[in-house]
C-alpha positions, 0 to 999 in steps of 0.5 A: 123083630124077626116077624117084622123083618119076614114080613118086610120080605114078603112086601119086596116082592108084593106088586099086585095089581087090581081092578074092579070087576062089573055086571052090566044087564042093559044100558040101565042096569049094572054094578061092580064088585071088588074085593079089599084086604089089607094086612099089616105086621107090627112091633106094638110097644108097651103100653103099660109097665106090667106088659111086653112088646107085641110083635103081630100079623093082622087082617085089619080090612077084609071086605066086598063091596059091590054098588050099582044100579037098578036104573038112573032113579034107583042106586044101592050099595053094599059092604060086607066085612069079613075081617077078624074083630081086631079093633083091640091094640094087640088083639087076636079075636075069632073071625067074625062077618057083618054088613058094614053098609047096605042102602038104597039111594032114590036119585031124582037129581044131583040137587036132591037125592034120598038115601036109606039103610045102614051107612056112614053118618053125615057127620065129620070128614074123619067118620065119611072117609073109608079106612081103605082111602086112609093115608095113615094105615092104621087109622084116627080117633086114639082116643082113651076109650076106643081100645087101642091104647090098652087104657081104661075109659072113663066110667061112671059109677052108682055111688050106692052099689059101687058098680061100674057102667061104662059107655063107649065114648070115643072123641073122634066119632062122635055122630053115634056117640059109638061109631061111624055108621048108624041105621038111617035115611038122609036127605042130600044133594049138589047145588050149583055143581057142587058150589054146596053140599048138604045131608039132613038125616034122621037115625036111630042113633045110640039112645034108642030102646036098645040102650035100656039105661039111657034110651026109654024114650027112643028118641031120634037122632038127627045130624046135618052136614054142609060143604063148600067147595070153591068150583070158581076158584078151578077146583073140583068138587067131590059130589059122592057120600063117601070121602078119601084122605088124597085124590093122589093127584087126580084133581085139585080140591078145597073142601070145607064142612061144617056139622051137627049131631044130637038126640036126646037121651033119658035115664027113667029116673028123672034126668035127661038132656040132650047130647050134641057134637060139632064139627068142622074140617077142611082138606086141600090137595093142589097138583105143582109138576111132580109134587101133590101136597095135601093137608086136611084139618079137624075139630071134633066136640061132644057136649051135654053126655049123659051125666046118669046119677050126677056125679059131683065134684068137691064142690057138689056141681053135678059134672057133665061129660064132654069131649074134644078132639082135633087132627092135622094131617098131611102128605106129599106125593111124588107123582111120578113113578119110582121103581114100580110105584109112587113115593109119599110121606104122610104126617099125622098129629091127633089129640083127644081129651075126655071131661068131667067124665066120673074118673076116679083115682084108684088109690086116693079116690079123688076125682081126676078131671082130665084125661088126655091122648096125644099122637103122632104119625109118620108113615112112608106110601108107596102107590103101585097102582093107586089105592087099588095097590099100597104099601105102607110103613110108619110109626105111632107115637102114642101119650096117653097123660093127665087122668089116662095115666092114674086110671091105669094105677100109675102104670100107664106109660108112652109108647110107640107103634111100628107098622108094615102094610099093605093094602090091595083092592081088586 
């Protein structure tokens, strides 16, 4: 605890202030450039049995983003990622660089506008929103197979070699069925000042040729994404791509979408299918005097995942993976200042669960069924200066149970995160 406590030192005197800088040419073209980090120090508890407590300082958000514009016709953005690969729960990778987004945007009009490159797909509120605009600083989607929890992912297995092929199924982004972002070009626009929303895209998705075991067709994604947001009832419509967990009391807003992700997937040896997820999310923020509560819901589900050599259960059904995750968040801000910043308490619940997925028991070799992640949030914010300068500090209570549990030969365990961090952006 002794690092924890260091680091809460350093953050009592951390009141950094930040703003964007801009390049203007003419009247036409311009565009600004910021620079984000944010650094966290946390106590991670025990996973499993057969480890320890984990006491470590992360860089988890080390980017520059710049956006502008050419003239009125022609946008584009950029994102580059400087941060150490430390998507792992308690992991120490080298330092990597990488272009998280990089697109072109053609905007004939706020109704129609085309988008292209590599950026946030038209899927969920969850995978639009930034990590930088989280309210819960240490992210969503716990899933069993994202990494975070030290638990196994469900993996299928050839029954004739015994080998193993794991595929990276994370129940909370789904879009790719990997990840959040994908290579692609989306039709989208505002109707009616933003009464409507919608995206079409197209992307090369996760069954492309790169995916020698379930891509020989290099089939096309596609997803679609509608919003609504009642501008009749007085709230504000937020027409950009990306999305934030708060608006920190800057309008009032009540946001509801719906979407649809699927590509076809084959294995070149006589199965194939289509794989699909679903989406539906609303989030709402109202401003009363002093106190701005927000509350944001979601449902996540992947149907018809690659089933590759039909696993089987006792009853010789073949077994299709599928997926199901829903959140409910929450916060409430005081919007006023206290000391050098403004006070808000954030609540989070996540629950994923994976399906028919070939999970093994490895004692009895029985097939599983379900395995199951619940967690729960609790985090204290403190905006100095919006989301440009955030102070965080919170825990995770994580319960993998179900299958989860037996994939780690019984050793698997709840387990609670303490978190410190803080977030700058200039």
């Amino acid at each position: 605890m002794k690092k924890v406590l260091l680091a809460g030192a350093i953050l009592s005197v951390w009141t950094l202030q930040a703003q964007a800088a801009s390049i203007k040419l003419d009247e036409e073209t311009f565009s600004t450039l910021d620079l984000t980090l944010r650094i966290t120090a946390q106590r991670l508890g025990k996973a499993r049995s057969d480890v320890k407590d984990w006491t470590d300082f992360s860089i988890r958000r080390a980017t520059i983003n710049m956006a502008g514009q050419v003239n009125k016709y022609v946008k584009f953005e950029f994102e580059g990622d400087f941060s150490p690969n430390t998507t792992k729960r308690g992991s120490h990778q080298a330092d990597s660089a990488s272009v998280n987004d990089a697109v072109i945007t053609l905007d004939f009009a706020d109704e129609f506008k085309i988008r292209a490159g590599k950026y946030r797909i038209p899927f969920a509120r969850a995978n639009l929103t930034s990590s930088r605009n989280y309210v819960i600083p240490t992210g969503i989607g716990w899933g069993a197979g994202d990494g975070k929890t030290g638990y196994k992912v469900p993996v299928y297995k050839d029954p004739n070699t015994n080998s193993n092929y794991t595929l990276s199924w994370s129940p909370f982004a789904p879009a790719t069925l990997a990840g959040d972002r994908d290579a692609g070009i989306t039709f989208w626009g505002n109707i009616a000042d933003g009464l409507f929303q919608y995206r079409v895209g197209i992307f090369d998705g996760k069954f492309d040729h790169t995916e020698q075991k379930l891509g020989y067709k290099d089939n096309i994604a596609y997803g679609i994404r509608l919003e609504m947001n009642p501008v009749m009832l007085g709230y504000k419509a937020d027409k950009g791509w990306g999305k934030t967990d708060s608006y920190l009391g800057k309008m009032n807003v009540l946001n509801i979408g719906v979407a649809y992700w699927a590509q076809k997937w084959d294995d070149n040896n006589g199965k194939s299918g289509t794989a699909k997820a679903y989406a539906v999310d609303a989030l709402w923020e109202q401003k009363f005097g002093d106190v701005v509560p927000n509350i944001q819901l979601g449902y996540i589900a992947q149907t018809s995942l690659p089933y590759l050599l039909g696993y089987k259960d006792k009853n010789n059904n073949v077994l299709k993976p599928k997926t199901n995750a829903y959140y409910v968040q929450a916060q409430l801000l005081y919007d006023q200042v206290v000391g050098i910043g403004k006070p808000a308490l954030a609540l989070r619940y996540e629950y994923s669960e994976y399906k028919n997925f070939n999970m093994i028991d490895p004692q009895t070799k029985d097939y599983l069924g379900k395995g199951k992640v619940g967690r729960t949030s609790i985090f204290l914010n403190y905006y100095i200066k919006g989301w440009n300068a955030v102070l965080s500090a919170g825990v995770d209570i994580v319960n993998p149970n179900g299958a989860m549990k037996r994939l780690n030969d019984d050793k698997g365990k709840n387990f609670t995160d303490f978190t410190i961090a803080m977030q700058t952006i200039f």
